[in-house]
C-alpha positions as CSV (number, residue, x, y, z in Angstrom):
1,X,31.0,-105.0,-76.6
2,X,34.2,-107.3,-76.6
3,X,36.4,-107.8,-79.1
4,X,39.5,-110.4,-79.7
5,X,41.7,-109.6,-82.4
6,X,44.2,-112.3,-83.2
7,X,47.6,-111.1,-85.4
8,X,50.8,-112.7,-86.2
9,X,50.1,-115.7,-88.6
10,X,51.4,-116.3,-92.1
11,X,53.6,-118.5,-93.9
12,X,56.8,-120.3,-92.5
13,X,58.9,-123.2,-93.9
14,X,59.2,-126.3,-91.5
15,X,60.8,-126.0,-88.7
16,X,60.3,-122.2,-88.4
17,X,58.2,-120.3,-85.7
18,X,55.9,-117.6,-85.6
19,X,54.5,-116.0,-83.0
20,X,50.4,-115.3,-82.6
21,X,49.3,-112.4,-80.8
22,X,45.2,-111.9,-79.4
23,X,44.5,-108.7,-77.9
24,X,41.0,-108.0,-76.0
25,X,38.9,-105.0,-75.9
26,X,36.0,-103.6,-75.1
27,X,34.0,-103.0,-71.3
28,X,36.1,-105.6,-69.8
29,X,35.9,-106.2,-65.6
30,X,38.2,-110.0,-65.8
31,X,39.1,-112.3,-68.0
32,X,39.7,-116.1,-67.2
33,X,40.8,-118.7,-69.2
34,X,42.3,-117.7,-72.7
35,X,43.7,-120.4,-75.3
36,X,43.7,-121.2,-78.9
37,X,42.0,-123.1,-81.2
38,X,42.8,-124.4,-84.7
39,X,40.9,-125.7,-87.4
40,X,42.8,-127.7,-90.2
41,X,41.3,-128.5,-93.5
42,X,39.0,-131.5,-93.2
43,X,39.9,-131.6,-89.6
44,X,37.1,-130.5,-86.2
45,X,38.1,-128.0,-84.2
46,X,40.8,-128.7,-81.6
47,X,42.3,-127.0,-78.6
48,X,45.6,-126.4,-78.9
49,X,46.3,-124.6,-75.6
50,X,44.4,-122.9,-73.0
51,X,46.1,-121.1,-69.9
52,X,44.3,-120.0,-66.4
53,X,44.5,-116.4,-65.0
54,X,46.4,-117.9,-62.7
55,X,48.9,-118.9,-65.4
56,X,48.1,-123.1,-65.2
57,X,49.2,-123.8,-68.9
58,X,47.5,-127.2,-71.1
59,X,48.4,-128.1,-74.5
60,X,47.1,-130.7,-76.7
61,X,49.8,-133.7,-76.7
62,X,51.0,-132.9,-81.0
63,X,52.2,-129.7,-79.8
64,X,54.0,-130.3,-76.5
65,X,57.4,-128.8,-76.4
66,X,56.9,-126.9,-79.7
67,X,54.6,-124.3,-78.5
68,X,53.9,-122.3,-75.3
69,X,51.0,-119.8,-74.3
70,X,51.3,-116.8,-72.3
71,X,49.3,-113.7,-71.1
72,X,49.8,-110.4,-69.9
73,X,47.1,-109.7,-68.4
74,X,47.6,-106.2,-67.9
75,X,47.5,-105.9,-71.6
76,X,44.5,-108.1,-71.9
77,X,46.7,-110.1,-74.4
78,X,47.3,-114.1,-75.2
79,X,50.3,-115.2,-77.0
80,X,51.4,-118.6,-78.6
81,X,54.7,-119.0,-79.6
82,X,55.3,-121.9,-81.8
83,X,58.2,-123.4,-82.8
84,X,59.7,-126.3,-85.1
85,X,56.4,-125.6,-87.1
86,X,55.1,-128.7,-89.2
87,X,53.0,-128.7,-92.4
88,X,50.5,-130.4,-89.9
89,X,50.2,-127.3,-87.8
90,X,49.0,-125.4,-90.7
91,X,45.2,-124.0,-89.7
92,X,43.7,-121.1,-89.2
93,X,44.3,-119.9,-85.1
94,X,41.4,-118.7,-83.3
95,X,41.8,-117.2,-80.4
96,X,39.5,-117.7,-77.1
97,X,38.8,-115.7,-73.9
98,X,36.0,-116.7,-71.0
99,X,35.3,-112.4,-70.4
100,X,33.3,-111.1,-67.4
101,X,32.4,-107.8,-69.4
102,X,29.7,-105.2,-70.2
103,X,27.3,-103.1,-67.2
104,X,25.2,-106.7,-66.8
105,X,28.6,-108.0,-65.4
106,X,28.1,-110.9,-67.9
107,X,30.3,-113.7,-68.4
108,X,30.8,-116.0,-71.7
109,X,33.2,-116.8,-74.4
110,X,34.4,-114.5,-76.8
111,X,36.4,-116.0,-80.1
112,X,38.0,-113.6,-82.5
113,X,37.8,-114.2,-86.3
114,X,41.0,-116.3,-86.9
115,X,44.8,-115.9,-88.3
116,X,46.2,-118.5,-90.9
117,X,49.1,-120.3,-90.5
118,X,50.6,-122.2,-93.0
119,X,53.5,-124.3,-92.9
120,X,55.5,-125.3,-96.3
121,X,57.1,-128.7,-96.5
């Protein structure tokens, strides 16, 4: 099995930064494109950044020049720092990974569970 555990949210006043963490596991041959998701209250689901394994970095237009992704591939880890938080940013973070895993070589998206961040006006 494959597991992503995300770590590093919590509360910040505006204009603070935190820094998420997702770590994969399990039978794990490569892993492709990794990013983050968010869902706000009463808000869909958007991506708010998604990087290649070739490190080719996106990100949704609100959070341009306040956050950056990053991987380290050799610890099968993604990373979004985020800085000058707003109380808009406030969501819960869920990590993403495209995985070829397992002895079936398959090859699929794995999420893990979600961290909250919440940003105080």
């Amino acid at each position: 099995q494959v597991q992503l555990v995300e770590s590093g949210g919590g509360l910040v006043q505006a204009g603070g930064s935190l820094r998420l963490s997702c770590a994969a596991s399990g039978s794990i041959f490569n892993i492709y494109d990794m990013g983050w998701y968010r869902r706000a209250p009463g808000k869909q689901r958007e991506l708010v950044a998604r990087v290649s394994n070739d490190n080719i970095t996106n990100y949704v237009d609100s959070v341009k020049g306040r956050f950056s992704i990053s991987r380290d591939n050799a610890k099968r880890t993604v990373y979004l720092q985020m800085n000058n938080l707003k109380a808009e940013d406030t969501a819960v973070y869920y990590c993403i990974g495209e995985i070829n895993w397992g002895s079936m070589m398959r090859r699929d998206i794995r999420w893990g569970r979600g961290t909250q961040v919440t940003v105080s006006s």
